[in-house]
N, C-alpha and C positions, 0 to 999 in steps of 0.2 A: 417500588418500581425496580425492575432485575436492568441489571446492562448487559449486554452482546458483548464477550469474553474478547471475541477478535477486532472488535468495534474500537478500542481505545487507542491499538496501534495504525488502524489506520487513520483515527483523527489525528494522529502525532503526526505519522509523515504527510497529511495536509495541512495541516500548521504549519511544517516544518517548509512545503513549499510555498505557502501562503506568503512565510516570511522571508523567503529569500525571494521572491517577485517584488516585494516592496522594496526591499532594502536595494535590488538591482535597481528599480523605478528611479529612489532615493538618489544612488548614484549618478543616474545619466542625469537626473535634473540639477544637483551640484557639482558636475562634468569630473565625477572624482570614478575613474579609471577601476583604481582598486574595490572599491567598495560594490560596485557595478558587477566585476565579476566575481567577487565574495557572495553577490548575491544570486549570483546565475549558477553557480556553484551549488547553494543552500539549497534550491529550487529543485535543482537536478537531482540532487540526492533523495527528495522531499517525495520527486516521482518516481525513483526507481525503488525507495522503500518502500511505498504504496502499492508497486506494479510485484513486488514478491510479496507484499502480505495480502497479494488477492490473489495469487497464483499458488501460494500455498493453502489459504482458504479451501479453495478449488480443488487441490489435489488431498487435502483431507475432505474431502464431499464425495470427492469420486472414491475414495478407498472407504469409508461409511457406505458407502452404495454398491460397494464390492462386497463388503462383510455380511450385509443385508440381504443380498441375492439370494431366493432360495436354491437350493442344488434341484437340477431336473434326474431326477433316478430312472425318467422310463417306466412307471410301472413298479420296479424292485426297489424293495424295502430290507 
């Protein structure tokens, strides 16, 4: 079985926000302040890593697809 090279960083920053939604959860149910936004924190980071490892995906897609374009000559050769 092969794995998707770009696949493992974005399972990370969903783990990563998976656990900071808990650990905020955690918080607000044992009214502990800190721990709350420790975890809303974690979360955030979790999705803003995620949202640049698919906008960089992305922009190596579009430049493979720029590389791949064949040139239009018109005719000449």
């Amino acid at each position: 079985m092969t794995r998707d090279t770009d696949k493992p960083d974005q399972d990370d920053a969903r783990t990563r926000q998976a656990k900071g939604s808990i650990q905020e959860a955690i918080g607000k149910i044992i009214g502990n302040a800190a721990i709350e936004q420790r975890g809303s924190q974690e979360s955030e980071a979790g999705a803003r890593q995620a949202k640049a490892d698919e906008a960089s995906k992305a922009g190596t897609a579009k430049a493979d697809k720029q590389i791949d374009t064949p040139i239009d000559r018109h005719g000449k050769d």
